[in-house]
C-alpha positions in Angstrom: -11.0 14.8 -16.7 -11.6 11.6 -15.4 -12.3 11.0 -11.4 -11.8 8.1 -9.5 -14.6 6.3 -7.0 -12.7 8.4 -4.2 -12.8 12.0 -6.1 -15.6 13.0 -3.6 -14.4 12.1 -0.7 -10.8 13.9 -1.5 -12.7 16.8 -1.9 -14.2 16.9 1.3 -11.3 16.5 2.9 -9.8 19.6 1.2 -7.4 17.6 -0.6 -5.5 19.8 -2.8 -6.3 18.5 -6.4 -4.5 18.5 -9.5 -4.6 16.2 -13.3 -2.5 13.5 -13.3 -2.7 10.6 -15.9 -6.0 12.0 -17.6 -7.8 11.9 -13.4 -8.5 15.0 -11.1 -6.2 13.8 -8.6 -5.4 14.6 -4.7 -1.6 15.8 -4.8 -1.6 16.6 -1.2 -4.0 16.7 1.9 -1.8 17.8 5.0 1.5 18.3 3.1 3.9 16.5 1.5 6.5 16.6 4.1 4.0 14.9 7.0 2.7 12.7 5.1 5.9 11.3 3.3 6.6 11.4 7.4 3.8 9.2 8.2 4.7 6.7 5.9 7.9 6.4 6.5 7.1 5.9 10.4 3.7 5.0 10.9 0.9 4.4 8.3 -0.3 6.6 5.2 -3.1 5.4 2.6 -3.1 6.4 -1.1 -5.5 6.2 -3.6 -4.1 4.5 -6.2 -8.0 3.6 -8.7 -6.6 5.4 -11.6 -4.1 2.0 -12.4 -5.2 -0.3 -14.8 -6.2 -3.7 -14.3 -5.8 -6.1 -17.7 -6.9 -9.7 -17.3 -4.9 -12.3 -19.6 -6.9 -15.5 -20.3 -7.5 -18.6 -22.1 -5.1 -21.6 -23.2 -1.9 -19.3 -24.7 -2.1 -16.9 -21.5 0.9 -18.0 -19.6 2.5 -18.0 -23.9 1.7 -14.8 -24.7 2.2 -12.8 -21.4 5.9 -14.3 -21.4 6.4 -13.1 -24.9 5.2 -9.3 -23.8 6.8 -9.3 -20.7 10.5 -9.3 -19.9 10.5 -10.9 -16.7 9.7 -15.1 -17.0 6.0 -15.9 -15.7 6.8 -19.7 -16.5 7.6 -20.5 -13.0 5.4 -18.0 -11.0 2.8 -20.1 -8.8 -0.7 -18.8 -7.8 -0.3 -16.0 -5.9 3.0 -14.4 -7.1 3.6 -11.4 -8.4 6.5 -10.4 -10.7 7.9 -6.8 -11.9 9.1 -6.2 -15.1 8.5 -4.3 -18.3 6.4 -4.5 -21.8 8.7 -3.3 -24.9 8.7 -2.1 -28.1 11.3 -4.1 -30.2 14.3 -1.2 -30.3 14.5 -1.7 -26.6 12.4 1.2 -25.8 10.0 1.0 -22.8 6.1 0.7 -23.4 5.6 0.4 -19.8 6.6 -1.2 -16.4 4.2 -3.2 -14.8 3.1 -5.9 -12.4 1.9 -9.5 -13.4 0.1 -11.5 -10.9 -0.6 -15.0 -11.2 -4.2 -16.4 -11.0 -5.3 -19.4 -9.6 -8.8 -18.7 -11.1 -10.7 -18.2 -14.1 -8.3 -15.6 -15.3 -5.1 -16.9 -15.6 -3.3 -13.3 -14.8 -3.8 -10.0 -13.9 -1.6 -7.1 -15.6 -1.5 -3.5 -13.0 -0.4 -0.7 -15.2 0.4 2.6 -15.2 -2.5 4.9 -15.1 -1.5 7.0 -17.9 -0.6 4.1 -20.3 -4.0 2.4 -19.8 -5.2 3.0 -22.8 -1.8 2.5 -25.2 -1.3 -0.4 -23.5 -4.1 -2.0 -24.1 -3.6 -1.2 -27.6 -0.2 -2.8 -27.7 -1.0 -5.9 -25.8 -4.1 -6.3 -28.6 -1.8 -5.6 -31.4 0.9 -8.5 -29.9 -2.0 -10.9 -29.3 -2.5 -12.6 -32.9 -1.3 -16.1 -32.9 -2.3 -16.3 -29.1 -5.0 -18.3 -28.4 -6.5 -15.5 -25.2 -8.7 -13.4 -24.5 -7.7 -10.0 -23.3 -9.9 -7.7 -21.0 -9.6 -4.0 -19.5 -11.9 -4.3 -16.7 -9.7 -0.6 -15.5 -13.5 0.9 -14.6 -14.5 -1.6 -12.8 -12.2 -1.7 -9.8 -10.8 0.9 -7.4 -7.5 0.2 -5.1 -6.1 1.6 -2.7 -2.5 1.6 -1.1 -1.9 0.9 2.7 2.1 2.1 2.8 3.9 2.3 6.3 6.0 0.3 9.3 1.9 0.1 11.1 0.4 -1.1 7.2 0.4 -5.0 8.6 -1.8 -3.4 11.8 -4.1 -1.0 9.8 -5.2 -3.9 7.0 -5.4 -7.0 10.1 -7.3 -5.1 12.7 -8.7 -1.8 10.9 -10.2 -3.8 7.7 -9.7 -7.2 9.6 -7.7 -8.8 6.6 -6.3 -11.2 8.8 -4.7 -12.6 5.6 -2.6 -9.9 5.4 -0.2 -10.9 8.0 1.0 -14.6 6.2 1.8 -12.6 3.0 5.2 -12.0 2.0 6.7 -9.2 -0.2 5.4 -10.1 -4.3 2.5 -12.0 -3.1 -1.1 -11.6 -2.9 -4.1 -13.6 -2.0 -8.1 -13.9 -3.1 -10.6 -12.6 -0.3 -14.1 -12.5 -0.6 -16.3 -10.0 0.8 -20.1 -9.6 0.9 -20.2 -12.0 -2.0 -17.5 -10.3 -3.9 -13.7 -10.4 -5.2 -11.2 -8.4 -3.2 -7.2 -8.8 -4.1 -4.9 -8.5 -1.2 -1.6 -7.9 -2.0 1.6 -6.9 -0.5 3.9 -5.1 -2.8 4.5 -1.3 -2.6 6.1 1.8 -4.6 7.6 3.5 -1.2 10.2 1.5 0.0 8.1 0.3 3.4 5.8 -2.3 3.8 2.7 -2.2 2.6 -0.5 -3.6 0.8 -2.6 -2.8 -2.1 -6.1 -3.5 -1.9 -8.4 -4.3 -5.1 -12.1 -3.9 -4.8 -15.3 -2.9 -6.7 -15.7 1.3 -6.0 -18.2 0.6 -3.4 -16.3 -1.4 -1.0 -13.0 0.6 -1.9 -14.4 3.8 -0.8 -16.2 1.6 2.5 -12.4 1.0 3.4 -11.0 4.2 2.8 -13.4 5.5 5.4 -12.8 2.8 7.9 -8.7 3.4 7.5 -8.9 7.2 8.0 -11.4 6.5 10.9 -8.5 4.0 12.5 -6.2 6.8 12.8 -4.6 6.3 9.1 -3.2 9.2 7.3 -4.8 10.0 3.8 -1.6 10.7 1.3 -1.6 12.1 -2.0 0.5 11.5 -5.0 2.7 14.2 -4.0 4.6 12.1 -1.3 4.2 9.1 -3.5 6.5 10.7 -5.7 9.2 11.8 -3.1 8.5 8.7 -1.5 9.0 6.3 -4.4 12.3 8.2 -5.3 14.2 8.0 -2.1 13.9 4.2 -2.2 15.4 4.2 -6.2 12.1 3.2 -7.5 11.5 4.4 -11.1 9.0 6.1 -12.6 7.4 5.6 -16.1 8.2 9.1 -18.2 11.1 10.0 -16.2 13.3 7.3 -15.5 11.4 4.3 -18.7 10.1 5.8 -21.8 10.5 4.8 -25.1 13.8 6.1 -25.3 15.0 4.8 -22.2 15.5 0.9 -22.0 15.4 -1.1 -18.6 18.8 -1.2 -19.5 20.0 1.8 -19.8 17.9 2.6 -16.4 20.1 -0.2 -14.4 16.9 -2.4 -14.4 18.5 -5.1 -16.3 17.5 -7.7 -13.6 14.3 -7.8 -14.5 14.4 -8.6 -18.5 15.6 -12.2 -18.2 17.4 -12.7 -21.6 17.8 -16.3 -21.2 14.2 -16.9 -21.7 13.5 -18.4 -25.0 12.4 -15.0 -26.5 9.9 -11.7 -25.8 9.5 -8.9 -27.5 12.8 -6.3 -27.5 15.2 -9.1 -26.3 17.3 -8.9 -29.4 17.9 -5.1 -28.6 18.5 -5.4 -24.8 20.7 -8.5 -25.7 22.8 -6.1 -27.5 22.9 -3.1 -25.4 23.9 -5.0 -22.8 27.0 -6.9 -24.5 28.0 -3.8 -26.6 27.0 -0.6 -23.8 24.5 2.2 -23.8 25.1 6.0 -24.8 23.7 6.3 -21.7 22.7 5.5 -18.4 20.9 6.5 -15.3 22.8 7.4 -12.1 22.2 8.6 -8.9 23.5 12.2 -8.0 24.5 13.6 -4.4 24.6 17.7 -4.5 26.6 19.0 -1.9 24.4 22.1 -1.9 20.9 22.6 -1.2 19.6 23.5 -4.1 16.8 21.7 -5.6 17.2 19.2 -9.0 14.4 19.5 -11.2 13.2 17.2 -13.9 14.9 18.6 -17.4 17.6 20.1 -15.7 21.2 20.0 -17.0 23.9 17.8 -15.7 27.5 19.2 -16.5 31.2 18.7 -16.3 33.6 21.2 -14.4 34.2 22.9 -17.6 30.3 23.4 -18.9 29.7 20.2 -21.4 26.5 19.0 -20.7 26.5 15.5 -20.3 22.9 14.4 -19.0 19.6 15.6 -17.7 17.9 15.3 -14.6 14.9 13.2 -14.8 13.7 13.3 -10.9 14.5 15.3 -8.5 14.0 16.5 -4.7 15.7 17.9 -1.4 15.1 14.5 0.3 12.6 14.5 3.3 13.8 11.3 4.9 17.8 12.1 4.1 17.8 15.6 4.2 19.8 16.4 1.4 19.5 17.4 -2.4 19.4 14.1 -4.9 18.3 13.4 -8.3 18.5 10.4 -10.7 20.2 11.7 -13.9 20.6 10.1 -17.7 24.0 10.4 -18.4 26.4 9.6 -20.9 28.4 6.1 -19.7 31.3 7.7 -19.8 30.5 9.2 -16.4 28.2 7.0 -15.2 30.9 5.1 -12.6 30.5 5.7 -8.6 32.2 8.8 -7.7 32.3 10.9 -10.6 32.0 14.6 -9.7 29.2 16.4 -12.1 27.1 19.4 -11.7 23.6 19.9 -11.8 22.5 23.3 -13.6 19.7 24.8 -11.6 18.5 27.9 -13.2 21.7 30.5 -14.3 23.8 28.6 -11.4 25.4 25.3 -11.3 26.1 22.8 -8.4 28.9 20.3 -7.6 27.6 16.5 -7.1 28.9 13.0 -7.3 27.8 10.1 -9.0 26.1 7.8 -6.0 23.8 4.7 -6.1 20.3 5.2 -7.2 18.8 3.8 -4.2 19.2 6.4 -1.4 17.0 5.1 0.9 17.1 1.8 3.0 14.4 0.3 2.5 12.5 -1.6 4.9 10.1 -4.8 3.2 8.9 -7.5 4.6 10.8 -10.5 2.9 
């Protein structure tokens, strides 16, 4: 079991710690509910060192991270960042990820998930012959942290005094140095507020984590990141993109921009999109209080099963019971009434949008 640069210091604070992606991780410190609370209204901080950091290089970079990545780097400018997703060539998803764009001597930077560290790399080596770059998992080498909340802008400016916090907008990031070292400031977010990510070497990520809970900041663990990340209809890799589910059959299409020359799995997302899915993934309203639970049935009046629950919670924020489901496309359309099967019982819901939460970036 791996442990990030923090492990210690979640410990001490009697952090409630559980694996996740191959790391002992903190799932929750003062509970879920106050500190999805705190983010939503004043300021939380996650640690988020378990993401992988893969630098693209060398005269082919801005060639060969097009043709892995759906979304089109060709007109980012230093200092952008893009979502979008690496796929296999059905379609299926290898993983969702951010791309930032370097002014430096690394032309980009690739965040992905924790879990897929190690399979992506292995992908992206596998897809590199032809490319003139040079590829390197420098994962170990950083730690990062997550400031998340309405007061984010005021913890990162006068807490860790990043003043250059406050001229970012949402997708964009900036170089800082620090005590002779590289810090990336950026301001992107998995929670639906505002909020910033902070990339440093483990010494000065653990210096900040201490100065942010000093400040006042509430320490969250991945256990309101979760609830969090769902109420604003953000997906998560596993549940909501696999390699069975396609950013197209998760309503993510706007990110895979087909009229790009090529990348990898644009023939099959080309297709799926002008001939339909099986399936698709959908937002579900219960008018009940039970709970949806990953894997659980979703069902028609008279018993078919039609889908499966991928993510599900009885919201904090809008206090009532929601899930995103997979379900087939023939009851995919706003308003549909379907039931969710939780345990021997089953529970009337309607088809809604996936985002249920408004979210509140800084644009």
């Amino acid at each position: 079991m791996k442990q990030t640069c923090l492990h210690d210091l979640h410990v001490e604070l009697g952090a409630k710690m559980s694996p996740f992606a191959g790391y002992d991780m903190p799932i929750q410190y003062s509970g879920i509910i106050d500190e999805h609370n705190a983010v939503r209204h004043a300021a939380g901080v996650f640690d988020v060192s378990h993401m992988g950091e893969i630098f693209v290089s060398g005269p082919d970079a801005e060639k060969y991270v097009n043709h892995i990545f759906t979304n089109d780097v060709r007109t980012l400018v230093p200092g952008a960042v893009l979502y979008g997703m690496m796929l296999y060539p059905d379609g299926g998803t290898v993983d969702d990820l951010l791309v930032y764009k370097e002014s430096g001597p690394d032309h980009f930077l690739l965040v992905v998930n924790a879990a897929n560290v190690d399979k992506d790399y292995a992908w992206m080596k596998e897809q590199s012959d032809g490319f003139d770059v040079k590829l390197d998992n420098q994962s170990d080498a950083w730690g990062q942290i997550a400031v998340q909340g309405p007061e984010a802008e005021k913890a990162v400016c006068d807490a860790l005094g990043f003043q250059e916090a406050s001229a970012l907008s949402f997708y964009t990031f900036v170089d800082v140095e620090r005590e002779g070292r590289r810090v990336i400031l950026s301001r992107t977010g998995y929670t639906g507020e505002d909020g910033f990510e902070i990339y440093a070497d483990p010494a000065h990520i653990r210096n900040y984590w201490n100065i942010l809970l000093a400040s006042g900041v509430k320490p969250c663990g991945l256990g309101c990141r979760d609830t969090l990340r769902f109420e604003a209809g953000l997906p998560l890799y596993g549940d909501e993109l696999t390699a069975d589910i396609s950013p197209i059959m998760a309503g993510l299409g706007m990110f895979c921009k087909l009229d790009k020359p090529e990348f990898i799995g644009k023939e099959a997302l080309a297709a799926q999109k002008a001939n339909g899915v099986a399936r698709k993934l959908v937002g579900i309203e219960l008018a009940d209080k039970a709970v949806p639970r990953h894997g659980y049935p979703v069902e028609l009046e008279e018993g078919t099963e039609v889908g499966v629950v991928t993510t599900g919670y009885h919201s904090i924020s809008l206090e009532k019971s929601i899930c995103f489901a997979l379900v087939d496309s023939a009851y995919a359309a706003l308003g549909t009434p379907l039931r969710v099967r939780v345990r021997k019982n089953t529970f009337p819901g309607v088809v809604v949008k996936k985002r249920f939460y408004q979210t509140n970036y800084k644009k």
